[in-house]
N, C-alpha and C positions, 0 to 999 in steps of 0.2 A: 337754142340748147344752153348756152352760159349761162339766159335769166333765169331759167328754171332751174340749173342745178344751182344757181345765187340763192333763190330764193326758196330750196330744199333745205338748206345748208344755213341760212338765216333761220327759219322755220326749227331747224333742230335744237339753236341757239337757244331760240325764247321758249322754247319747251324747258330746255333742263333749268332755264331762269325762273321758272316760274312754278316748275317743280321744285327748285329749291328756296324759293319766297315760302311755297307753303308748306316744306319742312323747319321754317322759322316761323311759322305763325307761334305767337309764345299763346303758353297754356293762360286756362281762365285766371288758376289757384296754385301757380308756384310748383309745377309737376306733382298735386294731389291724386291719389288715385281717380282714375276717371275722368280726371279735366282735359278738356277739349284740347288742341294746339296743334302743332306740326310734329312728327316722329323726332328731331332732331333738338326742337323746343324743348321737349318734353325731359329728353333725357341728358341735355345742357343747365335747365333747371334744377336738377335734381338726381346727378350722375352720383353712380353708385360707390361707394366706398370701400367694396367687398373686393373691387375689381370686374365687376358682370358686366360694364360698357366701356371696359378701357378698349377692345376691340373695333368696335362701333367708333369709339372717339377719336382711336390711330388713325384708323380705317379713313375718318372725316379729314383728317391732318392730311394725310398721302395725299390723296383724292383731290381736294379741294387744293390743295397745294397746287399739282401739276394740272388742275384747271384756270388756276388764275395764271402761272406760268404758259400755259397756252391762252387763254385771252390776252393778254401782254404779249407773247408773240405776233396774233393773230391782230391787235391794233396796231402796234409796228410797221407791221406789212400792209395793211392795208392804208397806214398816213404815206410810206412811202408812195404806195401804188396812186394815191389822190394827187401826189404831188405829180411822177409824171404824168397823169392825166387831166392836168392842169385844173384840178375841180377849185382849187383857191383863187385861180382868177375869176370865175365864172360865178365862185361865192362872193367874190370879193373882199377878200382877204389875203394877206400877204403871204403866207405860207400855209402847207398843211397843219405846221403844231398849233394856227389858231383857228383850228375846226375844231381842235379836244379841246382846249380853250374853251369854246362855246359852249362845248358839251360839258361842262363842270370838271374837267382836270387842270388841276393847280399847275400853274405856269413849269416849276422843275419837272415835275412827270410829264407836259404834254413834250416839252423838249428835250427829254431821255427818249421819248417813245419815236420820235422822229430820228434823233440819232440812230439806235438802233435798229430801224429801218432801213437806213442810209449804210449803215455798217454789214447788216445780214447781206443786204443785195452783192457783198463781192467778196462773200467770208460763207461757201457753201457748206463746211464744216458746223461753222455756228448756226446754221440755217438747219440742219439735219438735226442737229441736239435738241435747236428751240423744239421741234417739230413733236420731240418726245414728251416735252413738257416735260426737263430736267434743267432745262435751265431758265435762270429768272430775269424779270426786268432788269436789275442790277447787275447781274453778274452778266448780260448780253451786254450793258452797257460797258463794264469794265471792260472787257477783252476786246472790243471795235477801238476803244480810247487807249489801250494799249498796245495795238496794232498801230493807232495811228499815232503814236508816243514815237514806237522806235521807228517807224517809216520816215516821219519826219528829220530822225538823224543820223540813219542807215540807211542806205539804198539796199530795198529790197523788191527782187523780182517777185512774181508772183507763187511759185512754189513756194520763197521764204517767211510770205504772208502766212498764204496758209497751215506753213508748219508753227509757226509763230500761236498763229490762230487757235491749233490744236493743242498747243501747250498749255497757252492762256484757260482756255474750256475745261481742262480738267482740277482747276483750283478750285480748295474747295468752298471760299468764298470771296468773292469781291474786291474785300483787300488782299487777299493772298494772291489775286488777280493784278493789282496793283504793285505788287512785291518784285515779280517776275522780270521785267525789262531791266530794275535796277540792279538784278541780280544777274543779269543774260549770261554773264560769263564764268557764272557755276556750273559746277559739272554734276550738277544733282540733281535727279528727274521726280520731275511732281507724282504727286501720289492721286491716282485716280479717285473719287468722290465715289462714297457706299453710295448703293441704290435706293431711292426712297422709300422705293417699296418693300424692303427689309423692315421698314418700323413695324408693322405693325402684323409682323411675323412672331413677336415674343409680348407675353404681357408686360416686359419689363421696360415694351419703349424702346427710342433709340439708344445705340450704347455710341 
């Protein structure tokens, strides 16, 4: 039952990867009328000035956003899940981050992506965000490193993790994620992050 729903579940992957390979096929002639290319080629090439693809182009921002947000998630967890299942010794290699490593990710990203991994497994708060594909490689990153900032100089049980956890989650960037521990004993409560998919609700973009 697991390998097949595995390999459902892979299978849906390489589809929308290779649906969206060939919405990048670039055109023959530079988005000429008629030239050949992928839907997305076409009108990247040669987007309109009127305003007639800013929809489509939001639309691609949102979308594509909280898909790389979710693939960053979803390698996260699954470098975690290789490490408990020892697949690095069996590859022979010292840890999980040097499978990305092999795979072509640059030494900093494959060892954020292993942090983060390591962080989601006991920060179920951060594990339900990633899930939405709202939050990013970096800013998972920030908020596990800033759990383990003040844990390191606060004894905190497990409920104060995760309120911690939830604070950190709603900055609306990385380093404002970074700001927070220094600031712990303000009395001023973070301001929830707009939803992404509000962009590309007005022609005029995010405000």
């Amino acid at each position: 039952m697991t390998m097949t729903m595995t390999r459902t579940v892979v299978d849906a992957v390489t589809d929308v990867a290779d649906q969206l390979s060939d919405a990048l096929d670039p055109p023959d002639s530079a988005g000429s009328p008629g030239a050949s290319g992928g839907e997305l080629a076409r009108v990247f090439a040669a987007p309109s000035p009127t305003g007639a693809d800013d929809r489509l182009i939001l639309a691609v921002l949102v979308e594509v956003t909280r898909l790389l947000n979710l693939c960053t998630t979803t390698l996260a967890d699954a470098t975690q899940a290789a490490e408990r299942a020892g697949i690095p010794a069996r590859k022979r290699v010292k840890r999980a981050s040097d499978l990305l490593r092999e795979l072509g990710h640059p030494p900093v990203v494959a060892y954020r992506l292993a942090r983060v991994g390591a962080a989601a497994a006991g920060l179920p708060d951060l594990s339900r965000q990633a899930r939405t594909g709202g939050v990013s490689l970096e800013h998972g990153d920030a908020v596990g490193r800033g759990v383990a900032f003040v844990s390191k100089r606060v004894p905190l049980d497990d409920q104060s993790r995760q309120d911690l956890a939830r604070r950190l989650i709603v900055q609306v960037t990385p380093a404002d994620v970074v700001l927070v521990p220094a600031n712990s004993r303000s009395n001023g409560r973070p301001q929830a992050r707009k939803p992404i998919r509000t962009w590309c609700r007005s022609p005029r973009g995010p405000t």
